[in-house]
C-alpha positions in Angstrom: -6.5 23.3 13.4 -9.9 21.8 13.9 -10.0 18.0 14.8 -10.7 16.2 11.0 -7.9 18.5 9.6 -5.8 17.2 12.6 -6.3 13.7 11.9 -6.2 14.1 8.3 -2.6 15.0 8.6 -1.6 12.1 10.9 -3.2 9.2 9.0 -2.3 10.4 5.6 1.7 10.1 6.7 0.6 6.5 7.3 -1.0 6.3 3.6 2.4 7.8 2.2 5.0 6.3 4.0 3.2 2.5 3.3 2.5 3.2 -0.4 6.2 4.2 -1.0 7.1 1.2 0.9 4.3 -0.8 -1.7 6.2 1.0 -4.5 9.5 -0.6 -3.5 8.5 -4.1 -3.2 7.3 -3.7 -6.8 10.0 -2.3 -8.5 12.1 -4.8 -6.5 10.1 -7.4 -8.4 10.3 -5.5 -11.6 13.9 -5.6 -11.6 13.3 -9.6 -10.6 11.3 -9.9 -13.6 13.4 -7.8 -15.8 16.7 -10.4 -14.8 18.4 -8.9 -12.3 19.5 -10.3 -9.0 17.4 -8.6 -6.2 18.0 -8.8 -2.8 15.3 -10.7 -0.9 15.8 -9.3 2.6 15.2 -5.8 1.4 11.8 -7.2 -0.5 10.4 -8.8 2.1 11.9 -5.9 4.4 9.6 -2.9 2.5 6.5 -5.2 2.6 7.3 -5.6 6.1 6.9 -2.0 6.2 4.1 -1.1 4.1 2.3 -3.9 6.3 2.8 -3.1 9.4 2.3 1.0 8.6 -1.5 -0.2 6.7 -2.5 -1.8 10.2 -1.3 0.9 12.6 -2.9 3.5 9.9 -6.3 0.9 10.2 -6.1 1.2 14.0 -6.1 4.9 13.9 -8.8 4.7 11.5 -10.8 2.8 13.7 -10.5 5.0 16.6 -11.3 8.4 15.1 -14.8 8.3 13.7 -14.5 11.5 12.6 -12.3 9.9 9.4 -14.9 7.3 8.5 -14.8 7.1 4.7 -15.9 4.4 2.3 -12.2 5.2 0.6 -10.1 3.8 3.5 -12.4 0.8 3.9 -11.2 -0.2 0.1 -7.5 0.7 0.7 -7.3 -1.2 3.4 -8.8 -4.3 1.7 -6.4 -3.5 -1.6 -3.3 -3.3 0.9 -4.8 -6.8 2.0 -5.2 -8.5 -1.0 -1.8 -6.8 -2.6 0.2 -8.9 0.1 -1.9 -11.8 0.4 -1.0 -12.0 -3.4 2.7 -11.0 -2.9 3.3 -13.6 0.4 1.1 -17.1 -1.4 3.0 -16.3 -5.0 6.6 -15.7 -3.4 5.8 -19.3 -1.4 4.8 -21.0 -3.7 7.3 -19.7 -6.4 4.6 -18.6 -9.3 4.3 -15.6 -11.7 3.9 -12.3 -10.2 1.1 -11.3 -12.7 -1.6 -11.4 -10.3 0.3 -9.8 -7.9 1.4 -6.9 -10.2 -2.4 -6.7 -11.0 -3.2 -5.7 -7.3 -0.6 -3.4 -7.0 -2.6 -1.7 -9.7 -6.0 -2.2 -7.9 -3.8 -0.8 -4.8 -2.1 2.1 -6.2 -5.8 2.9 -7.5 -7.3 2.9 -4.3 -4.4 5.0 -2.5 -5.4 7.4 -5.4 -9.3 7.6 -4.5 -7.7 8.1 -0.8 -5.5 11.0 -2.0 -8.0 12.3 -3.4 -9.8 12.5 -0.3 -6.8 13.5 1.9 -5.7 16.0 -0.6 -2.5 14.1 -1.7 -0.5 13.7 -4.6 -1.2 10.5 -6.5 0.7 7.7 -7.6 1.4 6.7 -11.1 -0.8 3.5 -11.6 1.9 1.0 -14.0 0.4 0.3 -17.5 
């Protein structure tokens, strides 16, 4: 295995494993939206995930040139923006529009990344 297809493999488990992590805390606040009673220690749980795994996945970014693409650069700055979103509207109690707008914006960056990486997408929500 030659060293890009080596790192390749480890950083897109990062990609994966926070974008699943990204889809729960949204269908969490779907099912918020929809009515229904969700639990708020699991919400704030999966973003705790998806967060932490987008800044270990940034670190190995950063130390392996080898992987430098513009397509990370604007994942991570989605990732960013999705729970900046997420953290100020949960505080302060407002509408999650804008924050279901960059989940779209996210889940269409991790798309541009998969593309890259050679993974399957994720269904951007209408």
């Amino acid at each position: 295995m030659d060293n890009f297809a080596y790192h390749k493999e480890n950083i897109s488990e990062f990609a994966v494993i926070s974008m699943i992590n990204y889809q729960r805390v949204y269908r969490l606040l779907l099912d918020e939206l929809d009515g229904g009673q969700i639990n708020e220690q699991a919400l704030y749980g999966y973003h705790s995930m998806a967060y932490s795994t987008i800044m270990t996945m940034k670190s190995y970014y950063l130390q392996n040139d080898i992987l430098s693409h513009n397509e990370y650069d604007i994942f991570f700055e989605k990732a960013s923006q999705f729970s900046r979103e997420f953290t100020s509207s949960r505080e302060i109690n407002r509408s999650m529009q804008w924050t279901f707008g960059y989940y779209n914006e996210l889940v269409e960056s991790f798309n541009e990344l998969a593309s890259l990486l050679e993974l399957k997408p994720f269904n951007v929500p209408k």
